[in-house]
C-alpha positions as CSV (number, residue, x, y, z in Angstrom):
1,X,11.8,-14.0,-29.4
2,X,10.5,-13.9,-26.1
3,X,10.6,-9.7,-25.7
4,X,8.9,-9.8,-29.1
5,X,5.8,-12.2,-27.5
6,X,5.4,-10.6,-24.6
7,X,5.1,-7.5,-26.0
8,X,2.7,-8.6,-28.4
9,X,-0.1,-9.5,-25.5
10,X,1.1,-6.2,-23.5
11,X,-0.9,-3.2,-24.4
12,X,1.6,-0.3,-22.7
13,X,3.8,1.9,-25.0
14,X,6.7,2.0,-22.3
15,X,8.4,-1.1,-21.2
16,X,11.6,-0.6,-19.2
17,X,12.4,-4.2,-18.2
18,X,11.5,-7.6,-18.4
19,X,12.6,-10.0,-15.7
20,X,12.6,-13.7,-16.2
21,X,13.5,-17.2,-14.8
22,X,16.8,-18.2,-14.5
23,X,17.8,-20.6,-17.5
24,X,18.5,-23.6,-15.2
25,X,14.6,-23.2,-14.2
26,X,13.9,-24.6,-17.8
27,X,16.4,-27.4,-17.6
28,X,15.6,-28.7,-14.6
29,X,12.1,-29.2,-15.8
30,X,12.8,-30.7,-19.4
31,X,15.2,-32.9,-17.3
32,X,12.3,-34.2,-15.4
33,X,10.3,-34.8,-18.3
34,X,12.8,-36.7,-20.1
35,X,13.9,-38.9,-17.1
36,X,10.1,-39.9,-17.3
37,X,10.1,-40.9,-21.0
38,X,13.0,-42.5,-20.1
39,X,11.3,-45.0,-18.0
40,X,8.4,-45.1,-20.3
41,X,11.0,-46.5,-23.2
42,X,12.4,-48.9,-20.5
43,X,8.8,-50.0,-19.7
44,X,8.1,-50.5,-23.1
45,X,11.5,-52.3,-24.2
46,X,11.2,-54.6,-21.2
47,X,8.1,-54.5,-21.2
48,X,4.8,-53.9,-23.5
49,X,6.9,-54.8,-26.6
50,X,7.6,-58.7,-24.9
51,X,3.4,-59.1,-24.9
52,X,3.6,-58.9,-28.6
53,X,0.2,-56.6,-28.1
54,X,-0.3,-54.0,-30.9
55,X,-2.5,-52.2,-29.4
56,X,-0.9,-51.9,-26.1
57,X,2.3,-51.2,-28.0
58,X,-0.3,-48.0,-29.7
59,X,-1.5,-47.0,-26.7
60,X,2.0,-46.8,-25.1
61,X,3.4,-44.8,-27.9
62,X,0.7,-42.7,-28.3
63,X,0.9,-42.1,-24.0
64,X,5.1,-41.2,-24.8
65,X,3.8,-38.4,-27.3
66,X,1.5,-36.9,-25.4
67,X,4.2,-36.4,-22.6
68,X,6.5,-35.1,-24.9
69,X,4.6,-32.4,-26.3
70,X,3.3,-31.8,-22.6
71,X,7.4,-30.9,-21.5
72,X,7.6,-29.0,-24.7
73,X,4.5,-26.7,-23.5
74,X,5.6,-26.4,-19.7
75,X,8.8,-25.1,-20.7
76,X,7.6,-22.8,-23.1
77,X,5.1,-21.7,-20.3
78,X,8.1,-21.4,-18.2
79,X,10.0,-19.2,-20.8
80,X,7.2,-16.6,-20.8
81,X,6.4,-16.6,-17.1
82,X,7.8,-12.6,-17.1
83,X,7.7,-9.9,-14.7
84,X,7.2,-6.7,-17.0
85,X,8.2,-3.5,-15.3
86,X,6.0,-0.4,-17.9
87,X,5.2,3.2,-16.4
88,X,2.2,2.0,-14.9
89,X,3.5,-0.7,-12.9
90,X,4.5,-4.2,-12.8
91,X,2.9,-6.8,-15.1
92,X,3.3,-10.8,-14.2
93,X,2.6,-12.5,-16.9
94,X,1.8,-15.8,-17.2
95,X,0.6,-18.6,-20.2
96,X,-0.8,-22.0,-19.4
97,X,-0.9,-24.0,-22.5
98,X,-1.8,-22.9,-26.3
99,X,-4.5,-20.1,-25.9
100,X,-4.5,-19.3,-22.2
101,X,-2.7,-16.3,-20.8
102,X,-3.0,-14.0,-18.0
103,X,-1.3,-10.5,-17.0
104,X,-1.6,-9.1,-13.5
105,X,-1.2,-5.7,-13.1
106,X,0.9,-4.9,-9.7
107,X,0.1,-0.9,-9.7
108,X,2.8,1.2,-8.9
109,X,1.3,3.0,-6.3
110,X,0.4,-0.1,-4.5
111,X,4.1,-1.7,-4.1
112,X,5.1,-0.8,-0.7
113,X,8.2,-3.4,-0.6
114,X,10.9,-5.2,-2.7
115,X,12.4,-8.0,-1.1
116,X,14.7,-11.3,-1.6
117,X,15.8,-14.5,-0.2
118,X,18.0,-17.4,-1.4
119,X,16.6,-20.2,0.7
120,X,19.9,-22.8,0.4
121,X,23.4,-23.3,-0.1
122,X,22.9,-24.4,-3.3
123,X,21.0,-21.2,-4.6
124,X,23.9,-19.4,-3.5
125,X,26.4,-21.2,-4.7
126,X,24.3,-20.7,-7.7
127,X,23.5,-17.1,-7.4
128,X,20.1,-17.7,-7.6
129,X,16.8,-16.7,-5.6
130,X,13.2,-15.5,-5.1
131,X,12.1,-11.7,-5.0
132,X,8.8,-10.5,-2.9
133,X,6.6,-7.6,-4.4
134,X,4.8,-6.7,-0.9
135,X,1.4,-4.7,-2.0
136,X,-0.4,-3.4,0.7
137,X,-2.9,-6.7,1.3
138,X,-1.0,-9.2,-0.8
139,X,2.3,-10.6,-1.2
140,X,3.5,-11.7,-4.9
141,X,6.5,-14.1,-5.2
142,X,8.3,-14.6,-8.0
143,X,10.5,-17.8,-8.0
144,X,14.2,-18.7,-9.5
145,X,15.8,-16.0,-10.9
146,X,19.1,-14.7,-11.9
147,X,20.6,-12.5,-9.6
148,X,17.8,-11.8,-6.8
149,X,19.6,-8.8,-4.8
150,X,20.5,-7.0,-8.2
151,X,17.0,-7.8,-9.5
152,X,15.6,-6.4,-6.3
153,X,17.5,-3.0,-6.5
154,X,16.5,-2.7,-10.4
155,X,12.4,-3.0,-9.6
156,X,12.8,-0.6,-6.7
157,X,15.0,2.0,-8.7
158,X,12.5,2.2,-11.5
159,X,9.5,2.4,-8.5
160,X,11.0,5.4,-7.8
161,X,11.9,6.8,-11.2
162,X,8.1,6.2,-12.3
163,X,6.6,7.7,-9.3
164,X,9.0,10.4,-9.2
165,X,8.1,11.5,-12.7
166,X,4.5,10.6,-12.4
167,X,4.4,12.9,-9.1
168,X,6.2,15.6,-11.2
169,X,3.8,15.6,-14.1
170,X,0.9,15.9,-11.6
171,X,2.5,18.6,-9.7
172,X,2.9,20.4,-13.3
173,X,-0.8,20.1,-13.5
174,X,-2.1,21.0,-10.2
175,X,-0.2,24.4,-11.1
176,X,-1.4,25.1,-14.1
177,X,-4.8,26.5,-12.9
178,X,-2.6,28.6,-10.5
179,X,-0.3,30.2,-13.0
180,X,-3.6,31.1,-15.2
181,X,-4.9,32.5,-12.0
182,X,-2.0,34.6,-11.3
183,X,-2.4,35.7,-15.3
184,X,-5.9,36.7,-14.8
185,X,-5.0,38.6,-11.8
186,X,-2.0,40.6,-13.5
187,X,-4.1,41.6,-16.6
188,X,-6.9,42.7,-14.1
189,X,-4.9,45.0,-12.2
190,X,-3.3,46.6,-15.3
191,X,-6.9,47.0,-16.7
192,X,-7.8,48.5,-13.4
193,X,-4.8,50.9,-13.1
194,X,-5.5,51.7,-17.5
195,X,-9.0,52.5,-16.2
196,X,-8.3,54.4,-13.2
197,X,-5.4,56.6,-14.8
198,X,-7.7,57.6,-18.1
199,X,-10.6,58.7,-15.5
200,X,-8.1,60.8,-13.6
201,X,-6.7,62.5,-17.1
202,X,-10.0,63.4,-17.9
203,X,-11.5,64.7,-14.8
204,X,-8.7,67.0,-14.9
């Protein structure tokens, strides 16, 4: 579902990979949410509900579904927060909320470095890490993923597969006008030589 999204907002015909937060990312932040409506309930049970207040009792309710729906969207948000590796370069993509979204375009050319770091034990332990696209007056971090080192190796591996194709293609280019030279050339010379031995054959 999430491939089929993402695409869907991404105007590029070539998509190699799409890099995303490890699953415990999401956990971790549904846990918090819950923990809070948790001690909402308490607060309530204990609570509102003893001061025999509909209204507050409404109000509270009302304050526990707006929460909920709120973990539902950061998670979501979460689960589409990609990095997008197309032949142009690679696309961070981000959604905040219902209708907001953003995609920022890291160009190919412009990556100079790919680096990680696993900042404890625990992400270790854990296998997981941050990765560092270095562009050449910015940094751009991407948090908690699955696998940093690998993840690393995989961005810089398709860095250098699209810039060694792109880099072909444009040499293939930059020839052709040397190659119709080279034709020109030829065809003169064998006009010249046609020319030359036709005006010798009749002078004689």
């Amino acid at each position: 579902m999430r491939d089929q999204i993402v695409r869907k907002y991404i105007e590029t015909d070539h998509i190699y990979d799409i890099i995303w937060h490890d699953m415990r990312r999401f956990i971790e932040t549904a846990v918090k949410y819950c923990l809070f409506l948790v001690v909402l309930w308490l607060a309530y049970v204990y609570g509102i509900s003893l001061l025999q207040q509909p209204f507050l009792q409404t109000i509270w309710a009302g304050l526990g579904v707006v929460i909920y729906i709120q973990m539902m969207y950061a998670v979501f948000d979460e689960y589409l927060d990609t990095l997008i590796i197309t032949d142009k370069g690679v696309i961070h993509f981000q959604r905040d909320g219902l209708w907001k979204q953003k995609a920022d375009m890291l160009s190919r050319v412009s990556i100079e470095s790919v680096s990680h770091a696993q900042d404890s034990l625990r992400d270790s332990i854990t296998s997981k890490g941050d990765i560092s696209i270095k562009l050449e007056d910015t940094i751009s971090i991407f948090r908690d993923i699955s696998d940093p080192a690998e993840t690393s190796n995989t961005l810089l591996q398709y860095k250098d597969k699209i810039l060694g194709r792109h880099n072909y293609m444009e040499n293939e280019v930059s020839h052709e006008p040397d190659k119709y030279n080279i034709l020109i050339e030829a065809l003169g010379e064998v006009v010249t030589d046609y020319v030359e031995k036709k005006n010798d054959t009749g002078y004689y």
